[in-house]
C-alpha positions as CSV (number, residue, x, y, z in Angstrom):
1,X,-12.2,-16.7,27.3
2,X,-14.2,-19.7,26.8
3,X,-17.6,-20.4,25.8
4,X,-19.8,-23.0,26.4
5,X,-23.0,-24.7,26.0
6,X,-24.4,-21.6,23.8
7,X,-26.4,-21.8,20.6
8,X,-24.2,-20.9,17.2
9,X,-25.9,-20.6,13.7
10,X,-23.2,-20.3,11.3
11,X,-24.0,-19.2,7.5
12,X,-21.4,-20.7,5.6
13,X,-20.5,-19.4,2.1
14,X,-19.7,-22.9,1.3
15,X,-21.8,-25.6,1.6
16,X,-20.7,-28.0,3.9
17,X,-20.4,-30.6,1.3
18,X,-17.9,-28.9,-0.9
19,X,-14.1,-30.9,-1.0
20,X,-12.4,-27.7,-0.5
21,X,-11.1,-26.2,2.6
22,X,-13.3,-23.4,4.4
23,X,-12.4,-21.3,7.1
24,X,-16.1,-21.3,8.2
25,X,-16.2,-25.1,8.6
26,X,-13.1,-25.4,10.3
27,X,-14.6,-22.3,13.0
28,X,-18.1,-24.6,13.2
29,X,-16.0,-27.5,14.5
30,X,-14.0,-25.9,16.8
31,X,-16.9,-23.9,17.8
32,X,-18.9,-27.4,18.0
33,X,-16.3,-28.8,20.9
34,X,-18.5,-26.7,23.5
35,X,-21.3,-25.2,22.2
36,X,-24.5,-26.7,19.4
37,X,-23.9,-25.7,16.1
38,X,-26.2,-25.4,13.0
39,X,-23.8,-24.7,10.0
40,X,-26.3,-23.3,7.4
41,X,-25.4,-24.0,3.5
42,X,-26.4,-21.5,1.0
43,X,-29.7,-22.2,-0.5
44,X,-30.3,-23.6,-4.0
45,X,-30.6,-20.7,-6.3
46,X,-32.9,-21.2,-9.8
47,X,-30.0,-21.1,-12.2
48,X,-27.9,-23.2,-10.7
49,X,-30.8,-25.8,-10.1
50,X,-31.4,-25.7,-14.0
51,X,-27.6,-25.8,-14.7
52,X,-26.9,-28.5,-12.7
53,X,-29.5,-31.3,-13.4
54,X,-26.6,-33.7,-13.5
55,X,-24.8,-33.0,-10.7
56,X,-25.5,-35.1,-7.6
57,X,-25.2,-32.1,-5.0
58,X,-28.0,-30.2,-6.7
59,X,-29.8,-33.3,-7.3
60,X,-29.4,-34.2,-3.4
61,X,-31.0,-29.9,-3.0
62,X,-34.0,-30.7,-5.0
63,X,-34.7,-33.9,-3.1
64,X,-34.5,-31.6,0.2
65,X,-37.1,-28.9,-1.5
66,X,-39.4,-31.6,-2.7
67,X,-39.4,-32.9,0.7
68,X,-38.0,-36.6,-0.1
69,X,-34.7,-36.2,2.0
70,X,-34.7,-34.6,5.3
71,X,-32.8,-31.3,4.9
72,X,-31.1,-30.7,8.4
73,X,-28.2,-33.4,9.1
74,X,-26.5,-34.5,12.2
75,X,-22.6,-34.2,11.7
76,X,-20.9,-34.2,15.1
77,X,-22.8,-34.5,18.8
78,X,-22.8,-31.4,18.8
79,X,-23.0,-30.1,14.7
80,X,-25.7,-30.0,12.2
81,X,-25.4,-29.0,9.0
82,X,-28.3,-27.6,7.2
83,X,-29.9,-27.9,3.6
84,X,-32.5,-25.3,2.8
85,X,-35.7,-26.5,1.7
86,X,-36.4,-23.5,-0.7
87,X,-35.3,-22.1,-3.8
88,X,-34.4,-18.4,-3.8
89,X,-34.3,-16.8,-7.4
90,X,-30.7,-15.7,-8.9
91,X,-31.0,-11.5,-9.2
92,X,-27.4,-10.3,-9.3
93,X,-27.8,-9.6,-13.0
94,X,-30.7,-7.4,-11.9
95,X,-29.2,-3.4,-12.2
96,X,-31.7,-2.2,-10.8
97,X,-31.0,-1.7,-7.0
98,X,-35.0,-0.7,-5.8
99,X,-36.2,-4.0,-7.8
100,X,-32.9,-6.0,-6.3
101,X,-33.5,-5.3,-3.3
102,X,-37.3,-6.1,-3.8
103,X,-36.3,-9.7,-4.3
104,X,-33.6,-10.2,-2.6
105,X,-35.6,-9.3,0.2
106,X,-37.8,-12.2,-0.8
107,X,-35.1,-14.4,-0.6
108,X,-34.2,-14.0,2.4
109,X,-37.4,-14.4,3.9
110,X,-37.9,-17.6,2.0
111,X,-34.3,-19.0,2.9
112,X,-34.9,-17.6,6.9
113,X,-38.4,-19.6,7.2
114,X,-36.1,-23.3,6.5
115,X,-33.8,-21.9,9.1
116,X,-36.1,-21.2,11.1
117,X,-37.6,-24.8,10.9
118,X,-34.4,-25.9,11.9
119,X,-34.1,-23.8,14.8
120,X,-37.1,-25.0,15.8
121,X,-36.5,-28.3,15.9
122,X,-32.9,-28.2,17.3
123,X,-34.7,-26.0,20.0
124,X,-31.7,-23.3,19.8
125,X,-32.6,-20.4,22.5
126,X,-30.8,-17.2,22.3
127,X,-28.4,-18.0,19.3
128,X,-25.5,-15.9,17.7
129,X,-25.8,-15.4,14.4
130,X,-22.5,-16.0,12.3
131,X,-22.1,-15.1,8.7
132,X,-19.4,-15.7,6.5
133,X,-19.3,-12.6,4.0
134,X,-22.3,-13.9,2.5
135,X,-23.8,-9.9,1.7
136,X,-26.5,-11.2,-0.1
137,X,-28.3,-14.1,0.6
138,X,-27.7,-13.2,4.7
139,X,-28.3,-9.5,4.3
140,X,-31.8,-9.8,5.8
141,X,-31.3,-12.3,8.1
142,X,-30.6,-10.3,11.6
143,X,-34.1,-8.9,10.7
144,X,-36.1,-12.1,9.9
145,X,-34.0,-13.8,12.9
146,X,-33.6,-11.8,15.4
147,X,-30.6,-13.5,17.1
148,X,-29.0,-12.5,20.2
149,X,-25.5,-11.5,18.6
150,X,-25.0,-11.5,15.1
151,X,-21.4,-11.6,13.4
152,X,-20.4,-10.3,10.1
153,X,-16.9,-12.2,9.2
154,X,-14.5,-10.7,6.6
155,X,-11.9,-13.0,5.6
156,X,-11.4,-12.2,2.1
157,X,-12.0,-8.7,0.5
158,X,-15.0,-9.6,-1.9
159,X,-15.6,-6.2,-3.7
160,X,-12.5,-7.3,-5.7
161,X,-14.8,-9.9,-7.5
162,X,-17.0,-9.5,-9.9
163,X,-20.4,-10.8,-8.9
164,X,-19.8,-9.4,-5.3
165,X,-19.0,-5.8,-6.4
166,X,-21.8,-5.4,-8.6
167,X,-24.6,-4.8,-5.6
168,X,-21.8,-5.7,-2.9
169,X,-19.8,-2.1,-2.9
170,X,-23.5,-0.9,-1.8
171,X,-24.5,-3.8,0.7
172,X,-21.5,-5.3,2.3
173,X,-21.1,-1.8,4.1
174,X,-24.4,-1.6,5.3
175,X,-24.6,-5.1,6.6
176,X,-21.4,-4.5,8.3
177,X,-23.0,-1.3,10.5
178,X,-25.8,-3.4,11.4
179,X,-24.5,-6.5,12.6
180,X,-23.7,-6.0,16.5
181,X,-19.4,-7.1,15.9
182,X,-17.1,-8.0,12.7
183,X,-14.3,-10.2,13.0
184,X,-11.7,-10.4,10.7
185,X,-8.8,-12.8,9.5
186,X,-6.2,-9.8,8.7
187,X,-5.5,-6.5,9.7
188,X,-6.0,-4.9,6.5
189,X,-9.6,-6.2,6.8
190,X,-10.1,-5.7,10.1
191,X,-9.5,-1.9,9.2
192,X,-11.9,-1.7,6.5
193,X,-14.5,-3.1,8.8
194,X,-14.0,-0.7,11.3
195,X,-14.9,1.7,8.2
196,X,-18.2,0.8,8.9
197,X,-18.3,-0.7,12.6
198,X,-16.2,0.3,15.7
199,X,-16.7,-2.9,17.4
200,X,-14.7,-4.9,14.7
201,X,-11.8,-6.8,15.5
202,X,-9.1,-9.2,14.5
203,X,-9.3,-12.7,15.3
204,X,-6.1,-14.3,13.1
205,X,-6.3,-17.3,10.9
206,X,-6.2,-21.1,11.9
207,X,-4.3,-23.3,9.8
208,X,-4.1,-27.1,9.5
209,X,-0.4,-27.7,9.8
210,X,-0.2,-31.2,10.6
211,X,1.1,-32.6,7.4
212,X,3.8,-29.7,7.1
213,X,6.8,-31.6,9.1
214,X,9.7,-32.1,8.7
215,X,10.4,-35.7,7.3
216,X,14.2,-36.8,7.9
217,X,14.1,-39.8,6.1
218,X,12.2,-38.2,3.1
219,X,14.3,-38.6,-0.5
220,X,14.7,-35.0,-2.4
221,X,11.7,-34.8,-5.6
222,X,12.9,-36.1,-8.7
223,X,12.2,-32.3,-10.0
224,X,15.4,-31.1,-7.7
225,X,17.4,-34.2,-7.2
226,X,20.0,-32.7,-10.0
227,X,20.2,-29.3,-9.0
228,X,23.5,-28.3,-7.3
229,X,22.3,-24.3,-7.2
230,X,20.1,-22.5,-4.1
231,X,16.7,-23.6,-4.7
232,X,14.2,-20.9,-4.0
233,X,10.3,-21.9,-4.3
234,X,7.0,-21.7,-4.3
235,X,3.9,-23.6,-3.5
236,X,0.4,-23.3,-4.5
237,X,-1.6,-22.2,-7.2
238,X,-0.2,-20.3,-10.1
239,X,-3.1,-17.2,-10.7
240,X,-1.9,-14.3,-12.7
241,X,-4.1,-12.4,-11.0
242,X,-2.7,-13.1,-7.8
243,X,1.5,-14.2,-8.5
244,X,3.5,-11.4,-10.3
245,X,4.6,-13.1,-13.3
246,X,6.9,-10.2,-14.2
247,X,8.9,-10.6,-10.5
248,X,9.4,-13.9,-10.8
249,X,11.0,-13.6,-14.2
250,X,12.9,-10.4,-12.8
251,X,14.8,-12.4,-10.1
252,X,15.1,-15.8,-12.5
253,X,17.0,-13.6,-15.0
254,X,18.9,-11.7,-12.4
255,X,19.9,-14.4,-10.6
256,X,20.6,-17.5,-12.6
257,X,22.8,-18.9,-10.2
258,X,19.5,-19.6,-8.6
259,X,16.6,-22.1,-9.8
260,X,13.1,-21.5,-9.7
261,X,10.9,-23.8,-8.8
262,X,7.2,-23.5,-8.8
263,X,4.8,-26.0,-7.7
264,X,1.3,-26.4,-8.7
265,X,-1.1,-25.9,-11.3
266,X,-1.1,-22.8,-13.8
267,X,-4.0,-20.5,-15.4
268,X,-2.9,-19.6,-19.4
269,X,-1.3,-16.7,-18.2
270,X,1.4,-18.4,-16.4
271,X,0.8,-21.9,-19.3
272,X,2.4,-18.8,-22.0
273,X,4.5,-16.7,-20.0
274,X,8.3,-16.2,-20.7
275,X,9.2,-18.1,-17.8
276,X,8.9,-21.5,-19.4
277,X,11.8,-20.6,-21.6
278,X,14.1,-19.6,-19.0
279,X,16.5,-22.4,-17.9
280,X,16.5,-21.6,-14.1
281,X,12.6,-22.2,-13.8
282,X,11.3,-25.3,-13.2
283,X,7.4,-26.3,-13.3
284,X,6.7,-29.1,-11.4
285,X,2.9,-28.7,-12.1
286,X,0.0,-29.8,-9.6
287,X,1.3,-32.2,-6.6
288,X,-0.9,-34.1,-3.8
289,X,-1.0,-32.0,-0.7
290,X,0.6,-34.8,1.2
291,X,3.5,-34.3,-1.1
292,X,3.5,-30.6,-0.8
293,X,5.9,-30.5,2.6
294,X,8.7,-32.4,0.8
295,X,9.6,-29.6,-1.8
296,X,9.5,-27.2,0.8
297,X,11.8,-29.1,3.0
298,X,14.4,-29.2,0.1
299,X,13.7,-25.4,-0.9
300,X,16.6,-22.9,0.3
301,X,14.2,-20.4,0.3
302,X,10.6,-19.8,0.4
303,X,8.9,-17.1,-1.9
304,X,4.9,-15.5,-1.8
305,X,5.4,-13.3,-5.2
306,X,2.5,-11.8,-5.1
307,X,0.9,-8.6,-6.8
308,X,-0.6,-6.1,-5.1
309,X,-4.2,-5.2,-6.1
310,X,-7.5,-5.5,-4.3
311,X,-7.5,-9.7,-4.5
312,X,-4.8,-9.7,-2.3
313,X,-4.2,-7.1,-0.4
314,X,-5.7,-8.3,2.5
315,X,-5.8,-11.5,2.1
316,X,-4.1,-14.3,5.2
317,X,-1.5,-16.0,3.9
318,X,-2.1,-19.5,4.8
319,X,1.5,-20.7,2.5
320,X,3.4,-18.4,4.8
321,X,2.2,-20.3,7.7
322,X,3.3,-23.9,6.2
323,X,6.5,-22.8,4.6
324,X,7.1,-21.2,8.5
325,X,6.1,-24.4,9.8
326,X,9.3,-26.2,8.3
327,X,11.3,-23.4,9.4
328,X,12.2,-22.4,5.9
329,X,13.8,-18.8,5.6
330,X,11.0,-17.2,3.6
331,X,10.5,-13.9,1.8
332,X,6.9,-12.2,0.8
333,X,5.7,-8.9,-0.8
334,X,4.8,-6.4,1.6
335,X,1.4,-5.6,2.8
336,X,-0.6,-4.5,5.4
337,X,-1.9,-8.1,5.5
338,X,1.9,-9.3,6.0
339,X,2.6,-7.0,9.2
340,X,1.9,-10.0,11.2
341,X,5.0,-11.8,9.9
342,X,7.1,-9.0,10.4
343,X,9.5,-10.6,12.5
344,X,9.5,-13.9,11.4
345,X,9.3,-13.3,6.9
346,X,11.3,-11.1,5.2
347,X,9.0,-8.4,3.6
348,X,10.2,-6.9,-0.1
349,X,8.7,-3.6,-1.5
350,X,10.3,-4.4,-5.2
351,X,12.1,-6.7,-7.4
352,X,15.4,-5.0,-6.2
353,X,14.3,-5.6,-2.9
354,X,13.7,-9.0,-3.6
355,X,16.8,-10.0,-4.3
356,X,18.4,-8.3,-1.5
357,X,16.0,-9.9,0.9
358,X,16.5,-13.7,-0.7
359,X,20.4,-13.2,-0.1
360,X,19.7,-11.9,3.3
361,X,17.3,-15.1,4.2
362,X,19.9,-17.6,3.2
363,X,23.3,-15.7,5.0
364,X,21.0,-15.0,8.1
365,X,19.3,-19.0,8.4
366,X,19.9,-20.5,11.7
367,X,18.3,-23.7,13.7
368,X,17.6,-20.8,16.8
369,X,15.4,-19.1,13.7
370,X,13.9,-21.6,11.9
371,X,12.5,-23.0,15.5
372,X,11.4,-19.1,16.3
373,X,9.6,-20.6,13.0
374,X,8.2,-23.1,13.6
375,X,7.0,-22.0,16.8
376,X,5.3,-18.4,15.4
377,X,3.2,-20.9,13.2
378,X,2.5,-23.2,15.4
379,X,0.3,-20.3,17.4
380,X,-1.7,-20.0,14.1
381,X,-4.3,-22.7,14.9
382,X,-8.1,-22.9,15.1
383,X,-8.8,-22.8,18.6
384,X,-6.6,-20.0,19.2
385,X,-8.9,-18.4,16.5
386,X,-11.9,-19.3,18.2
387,X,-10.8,-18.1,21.3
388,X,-10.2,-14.7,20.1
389,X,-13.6,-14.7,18.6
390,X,-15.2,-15.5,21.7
391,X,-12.8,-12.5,23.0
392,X,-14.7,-10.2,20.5
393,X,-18.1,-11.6,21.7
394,X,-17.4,-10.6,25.8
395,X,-16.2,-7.5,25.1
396,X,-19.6,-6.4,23.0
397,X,-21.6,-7.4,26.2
398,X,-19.5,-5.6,28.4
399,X,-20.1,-2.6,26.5
């Protein structure tokens, strides 16, 4: 399904002028292609605003609120991105959930009336209402709004952090049942959406996989260029609470006709851990993303170590797609998450497991498999994300 020429509103959890990558922003410019889009930032909150007198985003914020710089920007034809013009008071140390709610409440009607100046002056009719997990600040907003769809969109499970749990475990739910559809970027989120709303549905994950190719005239890393044993790798950042420190040094030790290597930076769990004293484990440390798809191409095997624990569990993961992109034989820890890759990853329950399933990867590589690959990735990309949303839209109004 396609749709066109319809009015969007898009709350983005992060503002559109953070350097990271969002989902969000990459779903507002595919969106954008056929349809007006106001991409909504979070608004300024008090202790940030007093935190951050230094820093030239909040300064740019206040300038917005004080009414020197025109809040709503024009980023595309067909895209605007949006600076509130109020301040909203910070309240998630408040325990209280009656006096939370009191003035959370508050902010939301503050933060609706600078959308709805926007709105207003974009002249959006009949708009879908899109937000991206944000539980508090958006709770209100299909009230104050009153748009003509709204979406709740899961993408990460954020009960597993602190500041979300807190008054999150209570709220997320309850925003979920009253939004008219959820979408979300896994199954095992999908699922726990559906806890709370039948009409939620799984829309996969877009990736940018245009750097991730294979470069035949590209020279081996100076980190590998001596190492005559099967190199099995991994690339991204090193998070204890997210990278089982303990597998990792399970296979190193079992295997050491086998080297490590681990790109990217490392939290102090990783900075202390046993690993740095084993021979067969290499740190590379942080790398330039355009130099990222070179140590893959040279690794004989792709690993995603990862615990299992709430952080994770349900998380998309995007380094499966890019390692698949150059074909690479890779092996992950199973999860529910993971049952997408089924055919294409090798899934390991256990360090034994592990082992069994690297062996298997590089006895079983192939040219017809790593293009099967290549391929399975290649389906991973935003519009076909897009268009599985606007799937999820026609079937509510068929209903």
């Amino acid at each position: 399904m396609q749709m066109v020429n319809k009015d969007v509103i898009i709350l983005g959890q992060q503002a559109w002028d953070t350097e990271i990558g969002s989902n969000c922003k990459n779903i507002a410019q595919e969106i954008a292609k056929d349809n007006r889009v106001l991409y909504v930032n979070s608004p300024l909150d008090r202790v940030t605003k007093l935190k951050g007198i230094g820093d030239p985003k909040v300064k740019k914020r206040i300038e917005v609120i004080e009414k020197k710089r025109d809040g709503l920007v024009s980023v595309s034809e067909n895209l605007w991105n949006l600076y509130p013009d109020c301040l909203v008071e910070s309240i998630n140390w408040i325990n209280n959930k009656y006096i939370f709610d009191f003035f959370n409440k508050r902010n939301n009607s503050n933060f609706s009336k600078s959308i709805k100046a926007a709105i207003e002056k974009l002249n959006f009719k009949d708009f879908i209402l899109f937000n991206d997990s944000e539980m508090f600040k958006g709770f209100y907003l299909n009230d104050f709004l009153k748009p003509d769809i709204s979406i709740y969109y899961s993408r990460d499970f954020m009960l597993a952090v602190d500041y979300w749990k807190k008054h999150g475990e209570r709220l997320e739910p309850q925003l979920i049942a009253k939004s008219d559809l959820c979408i979300a970027n896994s199954f095992y989120l999908t699922d726990y959406c559906k806890d709370f709303n039948k009409n939620s549905y799984y829309v996969g994950q877009g990736c940018d996989l245009e750097i991730f190719k294979e470069d035949a005239a590209a020279l081996k890393p100076v980190e590998l260029s001596n190492i005559t044993t099967p190199v099995i790798g991994y690339v991204g950042a090193m998070q204890s609470l997210r990278l089982d420190i303990e597998l990792i040094k399970y296979i190193a030790a079992k295997r050491s006709d086998w080297t490590i290597v681990l790109v990217g930076p490392e939290d102090d769990e990783f900075k202390k851990s046993a690993l740095h004293q084993l021979e067969n484990v290499i740190f590379t440390g942080s790398k330039p993303l355009e130099d990222l798809p070179v140590y893959i191409q040279f690794f004989d095997v792709c690993i995603n170590p990862q615990l299992v624990n709430q952080v994770t569990i349900g998380n998309y993961p995007r380094k499966v797609d890019e390692y698949l992109a150059l074909g690479k034989p890779t092996v992950a820890t199973k999860t529910r998450a993971m049952d997408l890759f089924k055919d294409h990853v090798y899934l390991a329950d256990g360090k034994e497991e592990y082992i069994v399933s690297i062996e298997q990867a590089m006895v079983e590589d192939s040219a017809e498999l790593q293009q099967a690959r290549r391929t399975f990735a290649e389906s991973h990309t935003w519009g076909n994300c897009v268009k599985a949303i606007y799937e999820s839209i026609k079937n509510e109004h068929l209903k």
